[in-house]
C-alpha positions, 0 to 999 in steps of 0.5 A, spaced: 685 201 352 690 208 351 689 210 344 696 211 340 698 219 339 696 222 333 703 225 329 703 231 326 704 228 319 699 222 320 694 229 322 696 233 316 695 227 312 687 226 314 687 234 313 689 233 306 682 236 303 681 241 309 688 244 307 686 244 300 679 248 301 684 253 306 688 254 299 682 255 295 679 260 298 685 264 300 687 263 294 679 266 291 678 272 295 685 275 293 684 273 285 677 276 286 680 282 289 684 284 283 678 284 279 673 287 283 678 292 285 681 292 279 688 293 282 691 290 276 690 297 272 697 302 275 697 308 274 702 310 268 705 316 272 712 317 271 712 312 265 710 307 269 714 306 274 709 305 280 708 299 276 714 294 280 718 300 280 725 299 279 724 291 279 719 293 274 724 297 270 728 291 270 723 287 268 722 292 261 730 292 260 730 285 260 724 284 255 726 289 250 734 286 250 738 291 254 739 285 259 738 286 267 740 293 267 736 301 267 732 300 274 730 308 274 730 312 268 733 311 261 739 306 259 743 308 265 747 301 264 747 294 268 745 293 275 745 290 281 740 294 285 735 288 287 736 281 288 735 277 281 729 272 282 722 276 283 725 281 277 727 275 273 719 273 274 717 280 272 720 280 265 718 273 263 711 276 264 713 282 260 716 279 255 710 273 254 704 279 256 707 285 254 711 290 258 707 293 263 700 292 260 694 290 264 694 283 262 702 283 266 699 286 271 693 280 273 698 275 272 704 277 276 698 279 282 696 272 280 703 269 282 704 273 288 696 271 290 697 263 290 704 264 294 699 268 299 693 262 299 701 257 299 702 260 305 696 260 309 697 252 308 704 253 311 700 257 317 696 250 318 702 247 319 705 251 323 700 251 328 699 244 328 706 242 329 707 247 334 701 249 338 694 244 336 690 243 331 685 248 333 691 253 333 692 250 325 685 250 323 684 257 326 691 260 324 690 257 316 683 260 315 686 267 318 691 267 313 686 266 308 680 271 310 683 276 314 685 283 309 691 284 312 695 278 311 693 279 303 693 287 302 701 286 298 699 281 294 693 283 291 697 290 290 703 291 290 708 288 284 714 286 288 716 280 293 713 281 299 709 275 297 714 271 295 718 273 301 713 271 306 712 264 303 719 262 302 720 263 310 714 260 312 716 254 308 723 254 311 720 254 317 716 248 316 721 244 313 725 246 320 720 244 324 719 237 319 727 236 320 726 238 327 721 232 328 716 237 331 709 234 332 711 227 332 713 222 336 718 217 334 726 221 332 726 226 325 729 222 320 733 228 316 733 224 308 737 227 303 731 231 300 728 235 306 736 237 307 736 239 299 729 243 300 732 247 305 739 250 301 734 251 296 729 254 299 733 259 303 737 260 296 731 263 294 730 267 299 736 270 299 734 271 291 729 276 293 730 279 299 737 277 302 735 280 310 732 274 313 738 271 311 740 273 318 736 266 321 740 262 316 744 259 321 739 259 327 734 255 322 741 250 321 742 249 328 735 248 331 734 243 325 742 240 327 740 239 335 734 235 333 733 229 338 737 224 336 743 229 335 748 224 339 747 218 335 746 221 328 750 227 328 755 225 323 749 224 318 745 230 320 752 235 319 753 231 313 747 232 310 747 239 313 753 241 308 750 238 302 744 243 303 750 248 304 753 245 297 746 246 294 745 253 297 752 256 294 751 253 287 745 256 286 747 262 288 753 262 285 751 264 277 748 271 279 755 272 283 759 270 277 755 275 274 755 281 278 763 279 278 763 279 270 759 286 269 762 291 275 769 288 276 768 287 284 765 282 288 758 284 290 754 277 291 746 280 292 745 286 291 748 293 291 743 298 294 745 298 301 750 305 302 744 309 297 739 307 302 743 308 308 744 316 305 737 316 304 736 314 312 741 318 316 743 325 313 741 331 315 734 332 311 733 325 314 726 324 319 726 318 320 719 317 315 720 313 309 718 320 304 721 320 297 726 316 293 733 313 294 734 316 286 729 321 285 726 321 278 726 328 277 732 330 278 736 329 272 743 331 276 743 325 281 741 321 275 746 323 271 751 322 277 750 315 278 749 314 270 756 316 270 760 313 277 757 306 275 751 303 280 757 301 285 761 306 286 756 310 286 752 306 292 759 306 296 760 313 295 752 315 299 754 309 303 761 313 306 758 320 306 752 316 311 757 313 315 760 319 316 754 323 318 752 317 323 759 318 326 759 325 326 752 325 329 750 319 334 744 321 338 741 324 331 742 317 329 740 313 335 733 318 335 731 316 328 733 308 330 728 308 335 723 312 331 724 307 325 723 301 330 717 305 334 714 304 325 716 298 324 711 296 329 707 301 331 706 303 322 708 309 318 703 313 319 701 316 311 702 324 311 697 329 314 693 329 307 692 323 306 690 322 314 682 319 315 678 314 319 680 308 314 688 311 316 686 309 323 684 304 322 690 300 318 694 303 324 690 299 330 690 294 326 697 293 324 699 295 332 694 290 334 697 284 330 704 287 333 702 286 340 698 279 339 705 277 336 709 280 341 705 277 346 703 269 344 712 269 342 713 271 350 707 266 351 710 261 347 717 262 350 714 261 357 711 254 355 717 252 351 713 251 345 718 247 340 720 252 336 718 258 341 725 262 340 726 261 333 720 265 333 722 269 337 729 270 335 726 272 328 722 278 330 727 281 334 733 279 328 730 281 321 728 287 323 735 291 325 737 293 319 731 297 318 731 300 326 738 302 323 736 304 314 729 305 313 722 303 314 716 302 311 710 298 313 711 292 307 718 290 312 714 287 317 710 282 312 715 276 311 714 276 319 706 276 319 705 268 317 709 267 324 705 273 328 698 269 325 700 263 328 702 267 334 696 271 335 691 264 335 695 262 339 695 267 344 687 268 344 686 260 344 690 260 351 686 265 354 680 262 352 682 255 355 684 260 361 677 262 361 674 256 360 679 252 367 677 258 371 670 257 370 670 250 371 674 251 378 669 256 380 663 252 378 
């Protein structure tokens, strides 16, 4: 007698303590790291900037009383240079374990820790909905033991941990609207609509470029099987997510309206960044400061503009360089591109063997993501083109701004499952060829 096909849920389910012990170790080795490593102590120099830099100032600004403002040097007024949510975590640690102590410090790389180890349970249930429960297993335990997938969280004081989690959590709550991995039609409740506004929400709080998947994510969840008969409820439901959505951003707008007079609903940095990236000194390597410290005249410059005006000012002299100069612009693009894959090679004095090696690490991961999205497609695995769509979308705006290593991070999750995807496929290639020749 046939036995009945297991779900993904059922599955998950009976993996309860499985993907537990995936979230203890992640979450172990990285909390470990900080100790052994001692990367909680940052250096102080230029007062303390490299500890969250201008999120870390904002953080201080926030605990002493002068509001969400003064993201470089001295009171320079408000601001609204980074999304709101990952800076507000940073002054409430500042403002309960001091400002830019030790102590501070191992709690924020704690937090950014335990959304890593989340996210390793995320992978799990990725791999299983989408491939198998090898590919779950071995994609849960690659997150949680391989170096690269924790470097940012024991390290860095920012969002790339945070950002990473939210996106694999938006794509599992797709994937459970969608129904993958399971056998009967997705029956869509009210919750698991409300988790996805809320979760991108989030996401736009603390890094608003992969926004840009925002309707693609919608649509995949929308066209479930069983679109035709249960359209009306899904779109409704779809709306009351957008509802959430909105309203949860809707405050911190208000608050940029409020404080700069204009309607700025994210963050305003990208004009500055985007002089930074395309003008005559440009290179295409992410070398230097969009505000230099140092240089008391930009400084006194942007004090006196206003952030906006300011940030609109470096953005109109970059589009008129672009528009002066195409092919240079078109170069640098593909070198950034090239970086954005490949990694941004460090200068020529801080080369060596370890270098090397981080840059054949990042490129191998590059190229087995690549490759298990191509395979993927190939298949039709469920969810192959959002994968797909989501490595060739979220990088464009660094193909065209700046580049640096960390913005390949909130697609690592999804390179993770893709990689052990690939390699397992190869491996039952293998494995079939060989029992043929036998």
């Amino acid at each position: 007698m046939p036995t009945q096909p297991i779900s993904a849920s059922q599955t998950i389910q009976a993996d309860h303590r499985l993907r537990w012990q995936i979230f203890a170790a992640a979450f172990a080795v990285r909390v470990l790291y900080i100790l052994l490593a001692h990367t909680f102590r940052i250096r102080p120099s230029d007062d303390h900037f490299e500890f969250g830099w201008e999120m870390g100032r904002i953080g201080r600004a926030l605990a002493t009383g002068h509001g969400y403002s003064d993201p470089f040097t001295g009171h320079t007024g408000p601001t609204a240079w980074v999304p709101p949510l990952y800076t507000l975590l940073v002054g409430g640690v500042f403002k309960l374990f001091g400002v830019y102590t030790k102590l501070s410090a191992f709690v924020l790389l704690t937090v950014n820790s335990l959304l890593s180890a989340w996210t390793a349970v995320l992978c799990y249930e990725i791999g299983l909905r989408c491939f198998s429960r090898r590919c779950a297993v071995w994609s849960g335990w690659l997150w949680a033991l391989y170096p690269a997938a924790l470097q940012y969280a024991v390290r860095w004081v920012w969002e790339m941990a945070a950002t990473a989690a939210v996106f694999a959590a938006i794509l599992v709550v797709m994937l459970r609207l969608s129904g993958v991995g399971e056998e009967e039609p997705p029956q869509q409740p009210w919750q698991l609509w409300a988790a996805f506004g809320l979760l991108w929400a989030a996401l736009a709080m603390l890094n608003p470029t992969p926004m840009l998947m925002l309707p693609f994510t919608a649509l995949h969840a929308l066209a479930a099987p069983g679109w035709r008969t249960a359209l009306r409820p899904r779109v409704l439901r779809a709306a009351f997510a957008g509802l959430l959505f909105v309203a949860a951003l809707a405050p911190w707008t208000a608050r940029n309206y409020a404080a700069f007079h204009r309607f700025i609903p994210l963050r305003d940095n990208f004009g500055a960044e985007n002089f930074e990236g395309n003008s005559d000194w440009s290179t295409g390597f992410p070398w230097g400061r969009t505000v230099p410290l140092e240089n008391r005249t930009i400084l006194a410059e942007y004090t006196a503009m206003g952030e906006p005006a300011w940030t609109a000012d470096r953005g109109a002299k970059a589009s008129a360089w672009i528009h002066t100069h195409p092919k240079q612009f078109v170069a640098l693009s593909i070198k950034r591109a090239w970086m954005y894959w490949a990694g941004v090679p460090k200068s020529v004095q801080e080369a060596g063997v370890l270098e090397y090696g981080r840059l054949v690490s990042f490129q191998f991961l590059s190229l087995a993501g690549m490759l298990g999205a191509a395979l993927a497609v190939r298949r039709r695995a469920p969810a192959a083109w959002i994968f797909s769509l989501s490595m060739i979308l979220l990088p464009l705006p660094y193909y065209a701004v700046t580049v640096q290593a960390r913005f390949r991070h909130v697609l690592e999750p999804i390179i993770c499952v893709l990689g052990v995807f690939l390699f397992q496929s190869a491996t039952r290639r293998r494995v079939k060829d060989r029992r043929e020749l036998a």
